[in-house]
C-alpha positions as CSV (number, residue, x, y, z in Angstrom):
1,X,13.5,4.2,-11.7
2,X,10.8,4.8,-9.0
3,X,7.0,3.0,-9.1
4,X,4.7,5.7,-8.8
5,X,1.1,4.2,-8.3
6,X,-1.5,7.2,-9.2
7,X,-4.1,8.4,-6.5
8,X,-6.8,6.2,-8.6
9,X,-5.0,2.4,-8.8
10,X,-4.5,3.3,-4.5
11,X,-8.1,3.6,-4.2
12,X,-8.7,0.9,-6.2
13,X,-6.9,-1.5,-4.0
14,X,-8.0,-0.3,-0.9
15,X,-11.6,-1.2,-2.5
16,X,-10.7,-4.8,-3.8
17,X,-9.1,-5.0,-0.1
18,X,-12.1,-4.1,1.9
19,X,-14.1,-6.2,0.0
20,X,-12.2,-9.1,0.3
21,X,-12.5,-8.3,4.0
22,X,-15.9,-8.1,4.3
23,X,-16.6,-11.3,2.3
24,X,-14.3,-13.1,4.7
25,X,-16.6,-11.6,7.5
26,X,-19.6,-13.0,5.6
27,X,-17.8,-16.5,4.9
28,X,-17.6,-16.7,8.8
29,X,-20.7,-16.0,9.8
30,X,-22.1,-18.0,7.2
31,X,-20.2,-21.0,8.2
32,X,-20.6,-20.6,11.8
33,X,-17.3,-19.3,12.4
34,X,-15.8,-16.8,15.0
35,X,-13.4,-13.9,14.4
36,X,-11.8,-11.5,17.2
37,X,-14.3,-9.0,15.2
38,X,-17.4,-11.3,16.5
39,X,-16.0,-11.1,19.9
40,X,-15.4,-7.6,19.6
41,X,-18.6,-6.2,18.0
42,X,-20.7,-8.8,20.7
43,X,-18.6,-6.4,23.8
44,X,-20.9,-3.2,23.7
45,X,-24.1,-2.4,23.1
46,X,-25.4,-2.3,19.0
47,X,-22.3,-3.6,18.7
48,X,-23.8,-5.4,15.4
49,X,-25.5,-2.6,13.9
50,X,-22.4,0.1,14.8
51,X,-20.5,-2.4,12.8
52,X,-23.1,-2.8,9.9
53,X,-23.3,0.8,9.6
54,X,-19.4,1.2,9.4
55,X,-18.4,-2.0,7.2
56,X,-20.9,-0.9,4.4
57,X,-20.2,2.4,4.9
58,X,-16.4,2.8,4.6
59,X,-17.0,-0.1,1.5
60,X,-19.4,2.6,-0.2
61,X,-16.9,5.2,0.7
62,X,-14.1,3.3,-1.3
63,X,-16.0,1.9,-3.7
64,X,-16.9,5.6,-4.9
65,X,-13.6,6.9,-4.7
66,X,-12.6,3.7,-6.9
67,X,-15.2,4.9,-9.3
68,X,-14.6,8.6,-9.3
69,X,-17.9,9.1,-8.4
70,X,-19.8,7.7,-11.1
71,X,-23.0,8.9,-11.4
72,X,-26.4,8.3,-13.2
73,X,-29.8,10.1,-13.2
74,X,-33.0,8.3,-11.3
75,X,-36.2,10.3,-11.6
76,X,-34.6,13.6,-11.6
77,X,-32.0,13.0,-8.9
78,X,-28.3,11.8,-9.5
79,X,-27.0,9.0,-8.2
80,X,-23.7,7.2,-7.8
81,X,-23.3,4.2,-9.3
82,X,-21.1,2.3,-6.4
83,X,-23.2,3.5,-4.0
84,X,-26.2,2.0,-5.9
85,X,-24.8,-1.0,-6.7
86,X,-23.9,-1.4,-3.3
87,X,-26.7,-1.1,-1.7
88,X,-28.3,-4.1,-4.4
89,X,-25.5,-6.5,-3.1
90,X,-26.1,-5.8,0.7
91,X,-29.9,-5.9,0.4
92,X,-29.1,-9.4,-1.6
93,X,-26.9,-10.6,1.1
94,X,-29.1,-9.6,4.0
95,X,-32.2,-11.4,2.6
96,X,-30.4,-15.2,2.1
97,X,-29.6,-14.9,5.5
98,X,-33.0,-16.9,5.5
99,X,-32.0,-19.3,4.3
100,X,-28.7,-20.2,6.5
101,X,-29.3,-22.2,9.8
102,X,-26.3,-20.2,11.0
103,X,-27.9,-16.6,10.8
104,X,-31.2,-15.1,11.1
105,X,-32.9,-12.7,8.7
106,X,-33.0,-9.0,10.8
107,X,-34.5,-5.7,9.3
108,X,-32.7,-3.7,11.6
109,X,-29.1,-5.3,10.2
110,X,-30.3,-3.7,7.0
111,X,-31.2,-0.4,8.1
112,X,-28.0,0.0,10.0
113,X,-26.5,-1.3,6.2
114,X,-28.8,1.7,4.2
115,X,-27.9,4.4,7.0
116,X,-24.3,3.6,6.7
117,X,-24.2,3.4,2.8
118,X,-26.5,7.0,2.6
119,X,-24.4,9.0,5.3
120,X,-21.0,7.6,3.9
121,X,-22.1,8.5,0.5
122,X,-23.3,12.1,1.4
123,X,-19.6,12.5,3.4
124,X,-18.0,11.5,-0.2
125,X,-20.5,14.1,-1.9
126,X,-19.4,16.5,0.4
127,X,-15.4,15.9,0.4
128,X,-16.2,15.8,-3.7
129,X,-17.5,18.8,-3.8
130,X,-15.3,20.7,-1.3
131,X,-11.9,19.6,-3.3
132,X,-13.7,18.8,-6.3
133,X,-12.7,15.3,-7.0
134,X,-13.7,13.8,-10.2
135,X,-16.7,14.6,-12.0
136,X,-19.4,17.2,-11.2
137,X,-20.9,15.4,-8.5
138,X,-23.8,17.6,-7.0
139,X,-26.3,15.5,-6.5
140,X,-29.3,18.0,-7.3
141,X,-27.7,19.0,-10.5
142,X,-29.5,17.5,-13.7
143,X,-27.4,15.9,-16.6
144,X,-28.6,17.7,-19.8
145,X,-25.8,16.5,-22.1
């Protein structure tokens, strides 16, 4: 008998992964603590907000494809739900960086978090669309049920 692990329970895994990655990062920089990954983002320039932009991105990306694109409507506009959620929890996390002697509070940390969230949800809109994975997931597209 082979274990056969559906496309959905993968995605979901590599989510919970990445997270837990990420909240190890946090934990360490939190605390005080150095990584490889601190020494490696500090060796070119923007290292920091190239690596903001791609942590929270590829997290959005997973986190959608762990929700098959969930969406809701905002003021006319669809939304997904990780994505949304995602971007609640960074904005959280980037503003009690006040409060920790170890890190400082920095607008443009979150902006490189919001670009990498928006462009990595538009790139799972697009890959949605063009292989129409999950639900109907245009954006522009009202839900009248």
């Amino acid at each position: 008998m082979r274990f056969r692990m559906n496309s959905l329970v993968i995605n979901k895994l590599l989510f919970v992964s990445f997270l837990c990655f990420i909240c190890w990062i946090i934990y360490l920089a939190n605390t005080g603590g150095h990584s490889l990954f601190f020494t490696l983002v500090r060796s070119f320039p923007y290292g920091d907000k190239v690596g903001h932009f791609g942590l929270f991105g590829m997290l959005t990306l997973l986190a959608n494809m762990a929700t098959k694109n969930a969406m809701f409507t905002l003021a006319n506009m669809r939304c997904l739900w990780a994505s949304a959620v995602i971007v609640v929890l960074v904005t959280l996390e980037e503003l009690s960086q006040h409060f920790l002697s170890h890190r400082n509070l920095d607008l443009y940390d979150w902006l490189a978090d919001m670009a990498g969230i928006s462009c990595f949800s538009l790139l799972n809109l697009y890959v949605a669309n063009k292989f129409r994975c999950g639900k109907d997931v245009n954006p522009t597209k009202l839900n009248r049920e």
